[in-house]
C-alpha positions as CSV (number, residue, x, y, z in Angstrom):
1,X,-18.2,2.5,-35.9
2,X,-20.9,1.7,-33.6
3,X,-22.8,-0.2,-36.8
4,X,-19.7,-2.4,-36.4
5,X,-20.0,-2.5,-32.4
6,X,-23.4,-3.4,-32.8
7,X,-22.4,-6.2,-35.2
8,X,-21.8,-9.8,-33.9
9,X,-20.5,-11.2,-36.9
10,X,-16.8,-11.4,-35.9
11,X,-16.5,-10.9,-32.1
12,X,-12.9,-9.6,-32.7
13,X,-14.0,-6.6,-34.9
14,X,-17.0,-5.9,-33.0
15,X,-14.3,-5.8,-29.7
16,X,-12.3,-3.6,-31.0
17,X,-15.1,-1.2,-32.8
18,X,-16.1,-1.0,-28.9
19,X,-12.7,-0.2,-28.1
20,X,-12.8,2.7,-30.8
21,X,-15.9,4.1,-29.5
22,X,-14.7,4.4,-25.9
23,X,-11.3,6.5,-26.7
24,X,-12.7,8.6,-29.4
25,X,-16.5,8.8,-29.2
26,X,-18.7,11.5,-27.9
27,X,-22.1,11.1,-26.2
28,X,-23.9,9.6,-29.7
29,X,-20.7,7.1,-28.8
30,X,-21.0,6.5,-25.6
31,X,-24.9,5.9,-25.6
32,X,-24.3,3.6,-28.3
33,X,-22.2,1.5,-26.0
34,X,-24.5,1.8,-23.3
35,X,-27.4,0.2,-25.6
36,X,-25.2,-2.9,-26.9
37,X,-24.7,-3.4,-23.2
38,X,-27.9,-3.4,-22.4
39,X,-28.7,-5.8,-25.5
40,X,-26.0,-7.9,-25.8
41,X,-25.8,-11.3,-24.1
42,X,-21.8,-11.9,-24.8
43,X,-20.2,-11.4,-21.4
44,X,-17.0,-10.3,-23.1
45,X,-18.4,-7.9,-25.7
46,X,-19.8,-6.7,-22.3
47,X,-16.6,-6.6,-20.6
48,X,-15.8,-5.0,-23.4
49,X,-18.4,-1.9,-23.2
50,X,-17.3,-1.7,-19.5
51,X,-13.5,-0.8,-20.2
52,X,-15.0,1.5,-22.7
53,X,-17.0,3.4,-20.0
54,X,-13.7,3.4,-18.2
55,X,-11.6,5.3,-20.9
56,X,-14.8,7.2,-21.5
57,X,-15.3,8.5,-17.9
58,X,-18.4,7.2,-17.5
59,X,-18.2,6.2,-13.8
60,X,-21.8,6.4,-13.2
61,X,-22.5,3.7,-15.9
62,X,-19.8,1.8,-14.5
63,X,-21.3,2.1,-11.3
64,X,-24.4,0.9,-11.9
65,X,-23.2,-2.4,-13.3
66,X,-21.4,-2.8,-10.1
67,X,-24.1,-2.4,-7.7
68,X,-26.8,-4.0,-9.9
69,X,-25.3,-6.5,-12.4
70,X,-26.9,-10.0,-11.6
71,X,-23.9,-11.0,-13.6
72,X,-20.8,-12.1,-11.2
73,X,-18.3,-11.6,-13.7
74,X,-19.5,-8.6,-15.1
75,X,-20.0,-7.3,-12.0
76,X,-16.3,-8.3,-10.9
77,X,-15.6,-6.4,-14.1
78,X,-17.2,-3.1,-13.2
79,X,-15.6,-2.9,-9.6
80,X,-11.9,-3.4,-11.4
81,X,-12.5,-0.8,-13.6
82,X,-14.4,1.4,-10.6
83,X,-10.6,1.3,-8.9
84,X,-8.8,2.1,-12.0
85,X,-11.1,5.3,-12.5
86,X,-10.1,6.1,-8.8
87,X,-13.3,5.8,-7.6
88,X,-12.3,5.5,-4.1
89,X,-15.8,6.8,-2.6
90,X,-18.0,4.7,-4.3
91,X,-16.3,1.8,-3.6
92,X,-16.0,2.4,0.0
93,X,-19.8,3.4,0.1
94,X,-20.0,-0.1,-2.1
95,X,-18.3,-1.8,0.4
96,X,-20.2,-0.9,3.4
97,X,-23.4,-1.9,2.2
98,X,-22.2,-5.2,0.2
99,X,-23.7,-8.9,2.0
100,X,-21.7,-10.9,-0.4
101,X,-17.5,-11.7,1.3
102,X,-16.4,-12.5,-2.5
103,X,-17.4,-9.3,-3.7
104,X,-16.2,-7.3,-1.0
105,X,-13.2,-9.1,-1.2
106,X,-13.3,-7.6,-5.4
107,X,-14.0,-4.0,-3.7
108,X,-10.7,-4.6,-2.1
109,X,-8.3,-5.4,-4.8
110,X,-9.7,-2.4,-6.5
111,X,-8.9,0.0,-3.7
112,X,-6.2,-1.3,-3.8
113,X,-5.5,-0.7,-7.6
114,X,-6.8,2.9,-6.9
115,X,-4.0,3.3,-4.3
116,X,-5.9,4.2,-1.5
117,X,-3.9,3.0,1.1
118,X,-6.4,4.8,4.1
119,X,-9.2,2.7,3.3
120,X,-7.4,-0.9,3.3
121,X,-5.8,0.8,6.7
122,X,-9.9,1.2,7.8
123,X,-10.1,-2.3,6.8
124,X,-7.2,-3.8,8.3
125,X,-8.2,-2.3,11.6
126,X,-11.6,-2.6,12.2
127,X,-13.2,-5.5,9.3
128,X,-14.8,-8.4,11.2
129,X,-14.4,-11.0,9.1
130,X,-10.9,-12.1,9.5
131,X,-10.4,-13.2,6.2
132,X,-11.5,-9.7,4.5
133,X,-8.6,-8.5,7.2
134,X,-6.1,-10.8,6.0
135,X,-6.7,-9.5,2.6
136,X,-6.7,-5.7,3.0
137,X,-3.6,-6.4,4.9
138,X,-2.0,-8.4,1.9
139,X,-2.9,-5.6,-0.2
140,X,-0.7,-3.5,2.2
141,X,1.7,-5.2,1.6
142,X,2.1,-4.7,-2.0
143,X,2.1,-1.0,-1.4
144,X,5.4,-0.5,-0.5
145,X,7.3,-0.4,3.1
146,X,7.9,2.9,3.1
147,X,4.0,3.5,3.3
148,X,2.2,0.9,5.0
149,X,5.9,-0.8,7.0
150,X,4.9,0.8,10.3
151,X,1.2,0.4,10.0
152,X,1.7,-3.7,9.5
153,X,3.9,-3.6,12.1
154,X,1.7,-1.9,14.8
155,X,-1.3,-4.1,13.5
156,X,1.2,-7.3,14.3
157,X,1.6,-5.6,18.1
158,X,-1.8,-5.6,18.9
159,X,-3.3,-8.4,17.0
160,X,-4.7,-11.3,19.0
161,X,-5.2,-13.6,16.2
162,X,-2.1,-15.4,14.9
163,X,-4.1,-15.9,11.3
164,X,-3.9,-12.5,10.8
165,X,-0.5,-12.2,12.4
166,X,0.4,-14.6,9.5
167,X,-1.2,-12.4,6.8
168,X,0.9,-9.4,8.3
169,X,4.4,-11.2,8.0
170,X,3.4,-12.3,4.7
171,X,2.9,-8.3,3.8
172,X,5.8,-7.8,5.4
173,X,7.8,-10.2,3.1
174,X,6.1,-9.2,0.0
175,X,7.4,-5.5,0.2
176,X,11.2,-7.3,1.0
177,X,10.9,-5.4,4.6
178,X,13.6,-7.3,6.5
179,X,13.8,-4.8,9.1
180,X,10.7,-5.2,10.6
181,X,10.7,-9.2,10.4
182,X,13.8,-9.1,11.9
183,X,12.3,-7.3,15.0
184,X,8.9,-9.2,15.3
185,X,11.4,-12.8,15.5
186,X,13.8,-11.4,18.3
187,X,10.9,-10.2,20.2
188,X,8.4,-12.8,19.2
189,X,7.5,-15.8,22.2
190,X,4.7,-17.3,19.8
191,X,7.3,-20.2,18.4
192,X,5.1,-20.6,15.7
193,X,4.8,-16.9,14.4
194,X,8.4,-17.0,15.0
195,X,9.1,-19.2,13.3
196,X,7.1,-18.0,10.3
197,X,8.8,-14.9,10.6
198,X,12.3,-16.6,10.2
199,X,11.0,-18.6,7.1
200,X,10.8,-15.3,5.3
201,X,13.5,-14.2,6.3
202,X,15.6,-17.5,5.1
203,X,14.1,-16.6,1.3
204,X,14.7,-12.6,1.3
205,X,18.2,-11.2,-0.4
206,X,19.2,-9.3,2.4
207,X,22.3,-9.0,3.9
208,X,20.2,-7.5,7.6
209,X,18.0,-11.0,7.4
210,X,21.7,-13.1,6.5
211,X,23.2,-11.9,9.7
212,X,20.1,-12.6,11.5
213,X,20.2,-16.0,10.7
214,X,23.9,-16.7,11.0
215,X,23.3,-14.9,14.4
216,X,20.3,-17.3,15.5
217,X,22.7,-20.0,13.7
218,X,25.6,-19.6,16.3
219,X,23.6,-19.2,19.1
């Protein structure tokens, strides 16, 4: 099998021989995949090896490609797969001493994908950059109301900037909370972020946001 892996004369086979080698291979296995990554020059037979390590365990290999792969997409690749081995500490660590905003913004989505609602809370809170905010708070959002509902609303209390007031409605629309849209419009004087939050509101099946809007309607 890793003959095969190593092979490059059908890119399909030599895919799926990687494949193989992940889920049923030992360490002869897995240090083959490790030296056909470090050989190869095919991004996806790379991408490849990297799910591999994944299924394998191997989340120090995987780890290393994320903090050192000059690669962009294989590098994109190795933080995915860092957040589906729930590798919520090394990501965060990752995080906090990443420069680039498009990969710290890749170290999001896979906290996210690991579920660790805490850190995108650490994010949403205290990030600087506004648009990393915006998009731990999206990433909220997707979680599930009965989670992160409260948090997004408390950040939409005390948030200055009506950007990232924006980015919290929109969380709050993605996980269909009505409830809490409902209260930021009726207490809301910005008529612009009230008005965004009625937008939602005009596109969510819900009877609460309905009688809202027939209520604002007869007013």
């Amino acid at each position: 099998m890793a003959k095969i892996a190593r092979g490059q004369e059908s890119p399909d086979i030599q895919r799926k021989a990687i494949e193989y080698l992940g889920l049923f291979g030992g360490p002869e296995s897995r240090q083959a995949l490790a030296d056909i990554y470090a050989s190869s020059s095919d991004v996806e037979a790379k991408k490849a090896v990297l799910r591999s390590f994944m299924v394998a365990g191997e989340k120090a290999r995987v780890l290393a490609a994320a903090k050192g792969e000059a690669d962009p997409d294989l590098r994109r690749e190795a933080i995915q797969q860092l957040g589906v081995m729930n590798a919520q500490q090394e990501l965060w660590a990752l995080y906090q001493t990443e420069a680039s905003a498009p990969v710290k913004r890749t170290v999001i989505n896979a906290l996210f994908i690991g579920g660790s609602a805490d850190r995108l809370t650490e994010l949403a809170k205290g990030e600087k950059d506004p648009q990393l905010r915006r998009e731990a708070i999206s990433h909220l959002g997707l979680i599930g109301k009965e989670r992160t509902g409260p948090l997004l609303v408390s950040l939409y209390t005390t948030e200055k900037d009506p950007q990232v007031k924006k980015a919290v409605l929109q969380g709050l629309f993605v996980q269909g909370n009505a409830e809490a849209l409902i209260e930021i419009a009726r207490g809301e004087k910005d008529p612009e972020l009230r008005k965004a939050a009625v937008s939602h509101l005009a596109i969510m099946h819900s009877e609460a946001a309905t009688k809202f809007l027939l209520e604002i309607l007869n007013k």
